[in-house]
C-alpha positions in Angstrom: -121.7 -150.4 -184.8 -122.6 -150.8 -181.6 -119.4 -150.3 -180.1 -119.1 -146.8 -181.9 -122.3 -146.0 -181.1 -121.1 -146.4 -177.0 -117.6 -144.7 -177.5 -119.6 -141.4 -179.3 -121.9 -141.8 -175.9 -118.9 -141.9 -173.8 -117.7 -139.0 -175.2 -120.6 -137.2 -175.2 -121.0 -137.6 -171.8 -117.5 -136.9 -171.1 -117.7 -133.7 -172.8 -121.5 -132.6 -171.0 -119.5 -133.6 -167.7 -116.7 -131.1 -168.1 -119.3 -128.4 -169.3 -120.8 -128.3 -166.1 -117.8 -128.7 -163.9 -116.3 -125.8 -165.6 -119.7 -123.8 -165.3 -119.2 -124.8 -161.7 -116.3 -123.0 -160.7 -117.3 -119.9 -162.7 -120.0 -119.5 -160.7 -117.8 -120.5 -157.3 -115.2 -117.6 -158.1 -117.8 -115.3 -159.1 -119.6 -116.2 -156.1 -116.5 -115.5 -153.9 -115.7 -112.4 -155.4 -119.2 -111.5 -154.5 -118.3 -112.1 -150.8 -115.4 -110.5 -150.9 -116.7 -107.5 -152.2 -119.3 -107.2 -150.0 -116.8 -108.2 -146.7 -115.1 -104.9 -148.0 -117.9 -102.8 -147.2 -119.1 -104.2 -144.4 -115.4 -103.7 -143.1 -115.3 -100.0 -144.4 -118.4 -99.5 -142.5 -118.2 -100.9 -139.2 -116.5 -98.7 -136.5 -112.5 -98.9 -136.6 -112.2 -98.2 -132.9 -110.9 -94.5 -134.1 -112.7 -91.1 -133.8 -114.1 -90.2 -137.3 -113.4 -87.0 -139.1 -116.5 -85.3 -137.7 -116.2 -86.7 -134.1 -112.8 -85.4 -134.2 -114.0 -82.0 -135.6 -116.9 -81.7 -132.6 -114.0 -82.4 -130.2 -111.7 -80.0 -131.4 -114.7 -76.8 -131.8 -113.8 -74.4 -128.4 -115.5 -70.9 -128.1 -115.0 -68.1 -126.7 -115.4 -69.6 -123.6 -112.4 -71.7 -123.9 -110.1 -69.0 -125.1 -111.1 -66.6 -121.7 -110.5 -69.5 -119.7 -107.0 -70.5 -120.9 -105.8 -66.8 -120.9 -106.8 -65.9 -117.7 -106.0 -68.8 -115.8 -102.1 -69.3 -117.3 -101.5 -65.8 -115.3 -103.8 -66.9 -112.5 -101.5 -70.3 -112.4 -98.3 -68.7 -113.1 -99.0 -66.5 -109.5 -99.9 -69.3 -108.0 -96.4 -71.2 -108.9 -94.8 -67.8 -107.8 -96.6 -68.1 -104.4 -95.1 -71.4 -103.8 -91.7 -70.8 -104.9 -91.4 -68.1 -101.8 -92.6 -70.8 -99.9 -89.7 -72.6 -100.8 -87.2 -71.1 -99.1 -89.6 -69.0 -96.7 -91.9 -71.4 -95.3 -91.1 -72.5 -91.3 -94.1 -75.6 -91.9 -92.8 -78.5 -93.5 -96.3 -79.3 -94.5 -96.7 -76.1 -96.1 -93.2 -76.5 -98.1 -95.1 -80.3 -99.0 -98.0 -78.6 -99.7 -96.1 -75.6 -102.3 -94.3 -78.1 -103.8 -98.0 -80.2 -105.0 -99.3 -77.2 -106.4 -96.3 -76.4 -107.9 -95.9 -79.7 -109.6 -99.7 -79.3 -111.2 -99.8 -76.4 -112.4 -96.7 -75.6 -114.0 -97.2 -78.9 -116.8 -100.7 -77.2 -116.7 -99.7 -73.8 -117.8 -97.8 -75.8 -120.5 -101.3 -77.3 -121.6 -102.9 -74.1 -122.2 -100.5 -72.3 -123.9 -100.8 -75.1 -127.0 -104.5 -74.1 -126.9 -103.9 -70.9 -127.5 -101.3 -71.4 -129.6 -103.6 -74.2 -131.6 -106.2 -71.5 -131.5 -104.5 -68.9 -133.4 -104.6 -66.6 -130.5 -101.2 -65.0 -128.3 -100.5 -66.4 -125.4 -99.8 -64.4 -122.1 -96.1 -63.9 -122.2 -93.6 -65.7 -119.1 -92.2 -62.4 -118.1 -90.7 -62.2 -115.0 -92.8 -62.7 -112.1 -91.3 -59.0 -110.8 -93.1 -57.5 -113.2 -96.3 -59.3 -113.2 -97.0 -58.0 -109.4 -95.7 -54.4 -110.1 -98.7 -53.4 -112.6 -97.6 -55.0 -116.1 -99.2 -58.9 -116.2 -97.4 -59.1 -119.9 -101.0 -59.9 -121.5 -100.4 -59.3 -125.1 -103.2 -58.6 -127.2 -105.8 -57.8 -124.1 -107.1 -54.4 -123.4 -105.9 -53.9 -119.7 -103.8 -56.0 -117.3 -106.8 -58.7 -116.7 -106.6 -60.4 -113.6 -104.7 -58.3 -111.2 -106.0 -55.3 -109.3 -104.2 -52.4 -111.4 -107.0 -49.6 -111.1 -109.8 -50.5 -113.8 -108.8 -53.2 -115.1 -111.4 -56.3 -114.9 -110.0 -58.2 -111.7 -109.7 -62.1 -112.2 -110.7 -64.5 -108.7 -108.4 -64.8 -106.0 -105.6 -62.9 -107.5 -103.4 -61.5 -105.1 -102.0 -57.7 -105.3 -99.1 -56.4 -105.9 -98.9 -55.1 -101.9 -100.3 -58.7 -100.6 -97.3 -60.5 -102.8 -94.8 -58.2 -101.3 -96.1 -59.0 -98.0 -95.9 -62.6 -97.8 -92.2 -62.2 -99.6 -90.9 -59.8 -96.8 -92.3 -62.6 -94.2 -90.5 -65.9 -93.2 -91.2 -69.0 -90.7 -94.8 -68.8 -89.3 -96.0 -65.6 -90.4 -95.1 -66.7 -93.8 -96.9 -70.0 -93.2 -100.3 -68.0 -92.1 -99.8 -65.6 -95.1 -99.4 -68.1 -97.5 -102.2 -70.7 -96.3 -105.0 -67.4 -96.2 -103.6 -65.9 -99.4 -103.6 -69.6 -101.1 -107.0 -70.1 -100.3 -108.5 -66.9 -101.5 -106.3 -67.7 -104.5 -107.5 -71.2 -104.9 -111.2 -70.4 -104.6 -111.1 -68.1 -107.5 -109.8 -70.7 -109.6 -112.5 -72.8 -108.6 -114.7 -70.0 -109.4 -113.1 -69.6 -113.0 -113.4 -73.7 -114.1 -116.9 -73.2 -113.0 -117.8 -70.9 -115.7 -115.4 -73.2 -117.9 -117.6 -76.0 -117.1 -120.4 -74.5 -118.0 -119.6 -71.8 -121.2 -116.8 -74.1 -122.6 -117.1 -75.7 -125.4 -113.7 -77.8 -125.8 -113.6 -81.3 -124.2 -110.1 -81.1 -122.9 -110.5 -77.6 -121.0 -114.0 -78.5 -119.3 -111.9 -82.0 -118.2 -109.3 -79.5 -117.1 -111.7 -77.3 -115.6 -113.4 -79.8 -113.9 -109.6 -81.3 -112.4 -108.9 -78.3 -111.1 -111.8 -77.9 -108.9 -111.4 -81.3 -107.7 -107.5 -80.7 -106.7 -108.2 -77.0 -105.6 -111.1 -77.8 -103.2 -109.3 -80.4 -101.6 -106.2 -78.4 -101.5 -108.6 -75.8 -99.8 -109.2 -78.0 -97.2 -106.1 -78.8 -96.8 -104.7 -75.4 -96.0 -108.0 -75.2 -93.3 -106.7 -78.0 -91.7 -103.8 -76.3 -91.1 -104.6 -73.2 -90.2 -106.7 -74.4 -87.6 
């Protein structure tokens, strides 16, 4: 009887033994499952290293600010790219060929970056007519009332833009007249752009113009000091 009695005990046990290690790792997964769970959200919440959806639609707002600025300084830089390409083959000043060929370089991938503005923008970019025909009285603005930013008789003059006259001055010059032309012209020209990321800088409303606005008048005012320097 007695040795039943222990093996019905054994079993017993045995059996309460298994109970609980079962409960055990039911509560163990559930408890990892838990964890996991919760590791989800805390991953979905913490920052990704990536602009969210509305940071990226603050940096992408622009105003009407942004859309002047662009349009008016892809002529102003396109005249300013014409400018140094006389110098090019006109200049006597090997600093001021140097000194062409900088501005050159910056402004043209510049130009580039403003037209996909525009174009990002949904509004017409100034067409790349032939230069000819942006200092004889037609800038090729489309959609603008008026030829903005040359001096054509009423229409709204942008900074530093030269004339039609001045241009065909400094083109008919060569050696150190040209250099003189160039470096005064330049400088006027240069200070209106300065003049027009100003207003960028403080109307704007899109990050990467105000940055752009705020290059140029670091590059331009130097430039201006520059062309001082050498014209004494």
């Amino acid at each position: 009887m007695h040795a039943i009695r222990n093996a019905r005990t054994a079993r017993t046990v045995l059996i309460r033994r298994a109970a609980l290690t079962a409960a055990a790792v039911t509560a163990a997964a559930l408890t990892l499952s838990a964890c996991g769970s919760d590791g989800g959200k805390t991953d979905d919440a913490a920052p990704s290293g990536k602009p969210s959806a509305t940071a990226g639609a603050s940096a992408g707002k622009h105003n009407a600010a942004d859309v002047t600025f662009a349009r008016e300084m892809i002529p102003h830089h396109r005249q300013a790219v014409a400018m140094a390409d006389l110098a090019a083959t006109r200049a006597g000043s090997a600093d001021v060929k140097a000194l062409a060929a900088t501005i050159k370089k910056a402004q043209d991938p510049e130009i580039t970056t403003m037209s996909g503005w525009l174009k990002s923008w949904g509004e017409k970019v100034p067409r790349d007519q032939d230069m000819a025909g942006m200092h004889g009285g037609t800038h090729g603005m489309e959609g603008t009332d008026g030829m903005a930013g040359m001096d054509h008789g009423g229409a709204k003059a942008m900074p530093g833009m030269m004339s039609a006259q001045e241009m065909a001055t400094m083109k008919n010059a060569t050696g150190k007249a040209f250099d003189a032309q160039f470096l005064k012209l330049m400088v006027k020209h240069h200070q209106g752009a300065v003049e027009m990321a100003g207003t960028e800088r403080k109307q704007g409303a899109y990050g990467p113009a105000k940055k752009l606005a705020g290059d140029i008048i670091t590059a331009q005012n130097a430039e201006i000091a520059r062309m001082r320097k050498l014209l004494g």
